[in-house]
C-alpha positions as CSV (number, residue, x, y, z in Angstrom):
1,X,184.8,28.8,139.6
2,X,182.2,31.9,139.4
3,X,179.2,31.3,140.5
4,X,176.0,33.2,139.0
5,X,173.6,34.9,141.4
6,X,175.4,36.0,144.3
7,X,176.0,39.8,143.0
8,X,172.3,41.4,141.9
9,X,172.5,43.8,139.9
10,X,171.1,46.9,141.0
11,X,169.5,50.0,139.7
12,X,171.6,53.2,139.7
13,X,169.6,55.7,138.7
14,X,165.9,56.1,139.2
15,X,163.3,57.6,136.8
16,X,163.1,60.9,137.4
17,X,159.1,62.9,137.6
18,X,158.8,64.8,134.8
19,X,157.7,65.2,131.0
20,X,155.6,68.1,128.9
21,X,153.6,70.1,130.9
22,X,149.9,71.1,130.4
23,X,148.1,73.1,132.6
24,X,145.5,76.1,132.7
25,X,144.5,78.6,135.5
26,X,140.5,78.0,136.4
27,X,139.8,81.5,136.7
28,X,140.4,83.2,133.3
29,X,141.9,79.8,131.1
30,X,145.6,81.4,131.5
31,X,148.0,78.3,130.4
32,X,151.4,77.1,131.1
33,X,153.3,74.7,129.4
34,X,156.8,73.2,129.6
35,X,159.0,70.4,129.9
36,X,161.6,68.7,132.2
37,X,162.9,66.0,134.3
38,X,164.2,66.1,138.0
39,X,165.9,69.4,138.8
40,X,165.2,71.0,135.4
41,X,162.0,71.8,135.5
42,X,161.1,75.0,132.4
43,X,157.6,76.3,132.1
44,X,156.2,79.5,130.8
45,X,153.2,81.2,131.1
46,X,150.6,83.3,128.5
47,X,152.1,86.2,129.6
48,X,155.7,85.3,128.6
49,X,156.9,84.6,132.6
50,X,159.8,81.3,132.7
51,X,159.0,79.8,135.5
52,X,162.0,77.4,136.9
53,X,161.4,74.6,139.4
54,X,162.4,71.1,140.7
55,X,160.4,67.9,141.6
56,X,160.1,65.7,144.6
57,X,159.0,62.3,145.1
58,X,156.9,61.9,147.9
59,X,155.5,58.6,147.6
60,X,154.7,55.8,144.6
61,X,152.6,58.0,142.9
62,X,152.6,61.7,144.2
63,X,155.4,63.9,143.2
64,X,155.8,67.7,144.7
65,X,156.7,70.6,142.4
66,X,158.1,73.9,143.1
67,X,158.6,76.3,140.2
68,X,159.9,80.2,140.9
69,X,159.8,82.5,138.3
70,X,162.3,85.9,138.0
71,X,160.7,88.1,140.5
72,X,160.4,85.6,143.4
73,X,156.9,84.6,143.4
74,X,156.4,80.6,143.6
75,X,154.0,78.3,142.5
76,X,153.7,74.9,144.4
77,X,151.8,71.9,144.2
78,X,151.1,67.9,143.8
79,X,150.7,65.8,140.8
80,X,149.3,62.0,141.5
81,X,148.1,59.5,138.8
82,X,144.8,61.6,138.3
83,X,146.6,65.1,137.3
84,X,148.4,68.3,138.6
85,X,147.2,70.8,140.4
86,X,149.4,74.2,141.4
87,X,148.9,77.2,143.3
88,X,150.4,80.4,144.1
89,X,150.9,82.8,146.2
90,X,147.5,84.8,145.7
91,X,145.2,82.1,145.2
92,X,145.1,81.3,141.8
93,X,145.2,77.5,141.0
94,X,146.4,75.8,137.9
95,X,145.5,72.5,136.6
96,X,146.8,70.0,133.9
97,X,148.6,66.8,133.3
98,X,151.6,65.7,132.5
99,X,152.8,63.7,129.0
């Protein structure tokens, strides 16, 4: 006799952040753009930079990205439900959205 119910299924792998990237620098409108899920974060920048990075789930609805590009500088910062917003090392802040 099997009885339904007693094993729930369960799910094995959660969604990871992620999608296309939109974002712009407020100073002088410099964009970057990119895709990726998880770990495999891509983006590149107007003046042909790849920038390579990962995401973090903090809570719900916030998510933490890191991206590094070939010469070591970072850019970090937090996306919720209204956008994205980065920034780097010197200052400069980037915001977008995500698709």
């Amino acid at each position: 006799m099997i009885q339904r119910g007693i094993f729930k299924r369960r799910k094995v792998h959660s969604k990871m952040p992620g999608g296309f990237f939109n974002l712009e620098e407020e100073a002088n409108s410099t964009r970057l753009y990119g895709f990726g899920h998880g770990d495999h974060l891509r983006l590149r920048d107007g003046f042909g930079n790849v920038w390579r990075g990962s995401a973090e789930k903090i809570s719900d609805e916030a998510v933490r990205y890191t991206f590094r590009d070939a010469n070591g500088r970072t850019i970090t910062g937090v996306s919720d439900s209204f956008g994205l917003v980065l920034r780097d090392g010197r200052g400069k802040t980037w915001r977008g959205f995500i698709d």
